[in-house]
C-alpha positions as CSV (number, residue, x, y, z in Angstrom):
1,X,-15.2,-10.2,-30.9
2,X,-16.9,-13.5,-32.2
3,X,-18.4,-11.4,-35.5
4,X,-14.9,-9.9,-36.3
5,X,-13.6,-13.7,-36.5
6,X,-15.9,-14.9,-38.2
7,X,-15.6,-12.5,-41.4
8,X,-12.2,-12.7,-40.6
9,X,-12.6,-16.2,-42.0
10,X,-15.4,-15.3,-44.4
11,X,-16.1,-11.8,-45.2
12,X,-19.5,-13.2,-46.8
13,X,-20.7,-15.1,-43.5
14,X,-24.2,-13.8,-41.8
15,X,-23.4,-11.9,-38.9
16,X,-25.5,-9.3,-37.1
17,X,-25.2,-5.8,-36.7
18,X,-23.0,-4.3,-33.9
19,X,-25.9,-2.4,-32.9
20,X,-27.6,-3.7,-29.3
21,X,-30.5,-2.6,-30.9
22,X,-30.3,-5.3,-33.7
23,X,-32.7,-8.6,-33.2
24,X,-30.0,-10.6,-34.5
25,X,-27.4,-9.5,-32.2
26,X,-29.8,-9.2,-29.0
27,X,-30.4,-13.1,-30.5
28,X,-26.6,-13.4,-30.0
29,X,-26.2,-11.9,-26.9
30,X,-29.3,-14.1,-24.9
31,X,-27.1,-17.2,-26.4
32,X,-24.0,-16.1,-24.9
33,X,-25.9,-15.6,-22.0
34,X,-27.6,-18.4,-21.6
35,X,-23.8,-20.2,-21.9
36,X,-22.3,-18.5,-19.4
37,X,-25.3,-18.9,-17.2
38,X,-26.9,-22.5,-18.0
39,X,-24.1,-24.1,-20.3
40,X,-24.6,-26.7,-23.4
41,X,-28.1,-27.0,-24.5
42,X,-30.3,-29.0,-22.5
43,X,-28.3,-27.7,-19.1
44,X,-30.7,-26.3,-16.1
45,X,-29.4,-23.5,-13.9
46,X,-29.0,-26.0,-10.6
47,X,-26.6,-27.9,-12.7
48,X,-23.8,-25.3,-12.6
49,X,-22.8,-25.8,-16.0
50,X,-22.3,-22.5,-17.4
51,X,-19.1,-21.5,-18.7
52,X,-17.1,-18.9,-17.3
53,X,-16.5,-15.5,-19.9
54,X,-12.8,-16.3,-20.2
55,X,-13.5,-20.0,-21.3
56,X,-16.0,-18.9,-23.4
57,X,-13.2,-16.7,-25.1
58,X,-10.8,-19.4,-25.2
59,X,-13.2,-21.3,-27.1
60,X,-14.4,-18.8,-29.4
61,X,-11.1,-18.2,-30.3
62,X,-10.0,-22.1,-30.7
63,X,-13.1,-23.2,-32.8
64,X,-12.8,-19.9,-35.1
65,X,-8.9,-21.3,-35.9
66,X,-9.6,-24.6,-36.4
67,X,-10.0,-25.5,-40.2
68,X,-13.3,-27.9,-39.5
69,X,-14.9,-25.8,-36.7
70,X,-14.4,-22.2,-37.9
71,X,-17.0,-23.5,-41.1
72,X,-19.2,-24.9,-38.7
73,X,-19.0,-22.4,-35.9
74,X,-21.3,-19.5,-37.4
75,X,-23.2,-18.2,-34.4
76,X,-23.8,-18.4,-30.4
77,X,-26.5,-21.1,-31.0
78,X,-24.2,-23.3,-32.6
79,X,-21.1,-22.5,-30.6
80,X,-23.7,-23.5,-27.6
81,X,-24.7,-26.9,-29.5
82,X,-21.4,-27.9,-30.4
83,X,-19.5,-26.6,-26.5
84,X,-18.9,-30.0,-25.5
85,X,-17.2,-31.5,-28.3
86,X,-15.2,-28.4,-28.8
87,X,-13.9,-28.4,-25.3
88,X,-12.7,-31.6,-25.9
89,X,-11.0,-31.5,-28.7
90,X,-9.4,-27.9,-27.6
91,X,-8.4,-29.7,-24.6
92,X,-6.9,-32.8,-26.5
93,X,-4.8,-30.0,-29.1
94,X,-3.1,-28.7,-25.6
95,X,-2.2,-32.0,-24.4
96,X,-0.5,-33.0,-27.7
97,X,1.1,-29.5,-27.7
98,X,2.4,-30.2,-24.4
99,X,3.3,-33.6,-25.4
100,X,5.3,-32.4,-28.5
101,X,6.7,-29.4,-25.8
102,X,8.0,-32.2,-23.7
103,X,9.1,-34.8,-26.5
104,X,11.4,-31.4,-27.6
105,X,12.8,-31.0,-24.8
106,X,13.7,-34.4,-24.0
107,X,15.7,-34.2,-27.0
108,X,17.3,-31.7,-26.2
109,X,18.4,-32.9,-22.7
110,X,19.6,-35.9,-24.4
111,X,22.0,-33.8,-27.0
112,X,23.3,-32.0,-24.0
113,X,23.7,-35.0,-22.2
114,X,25.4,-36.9,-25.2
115,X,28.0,-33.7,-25.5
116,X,28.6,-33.5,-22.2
117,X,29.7,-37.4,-21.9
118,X,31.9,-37.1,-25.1
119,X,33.7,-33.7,-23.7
């Protein structure tokens, strides 16, 4: 859950109350809401730019391990404010981690290779 990373990260941080009943968390939950169903800030519902629950996960989860973002990332609101540059930059960390997959492996094709000419 988005609270339990956060105090993961900062036992102190201001989160709400796991209680539907809370404001703040019913404040949370319309955010979440409105980012599945409208998208970044300023997004309209005939845009279709909503996120989908499982990329909103995926997102939660990458901002809330990243050393800049997880300080930053405090609450739907912001999470909402910030989606666009933070699918981007989650986005560019799995390219260069496939990138680095494949530079590996290249290498290691290349040992092999070398052996198996010098058998």
């Amino acid at each position: 859950m988005f609270i339990d990373l956060i105090l993961e990260n900062n036992p102190r941080a201001r989160t709400p109350k796991k209680d539907p009943a809370d404001k703040k968390m019913a404040d949370w939950c319309t955010e979440l809401e409105r980012l599945h169903r409208l998208g970044p800030v300023g997004a309209v519902e005939n845009e279709n730019k909503g996120y989908s629950w499982k990329e909103i996960w995926n997102i939660i989860n990458f901002c809330q391990q990243d050393d800049f973002w997880k300080t930053n990332i405090l609450s739907p609101g912001k999470l909402r404010k910030q989606i666009i540059k933070l699918e981007n930059k989650m986005k560019r960390a799995e390219n260069f981690k496939k990138d680095e997959e494949i530079s590996i492996l290249q290498a290691v094709y290349a040992g092999a290779k070398k052996e198996e000419e010098g058998s």
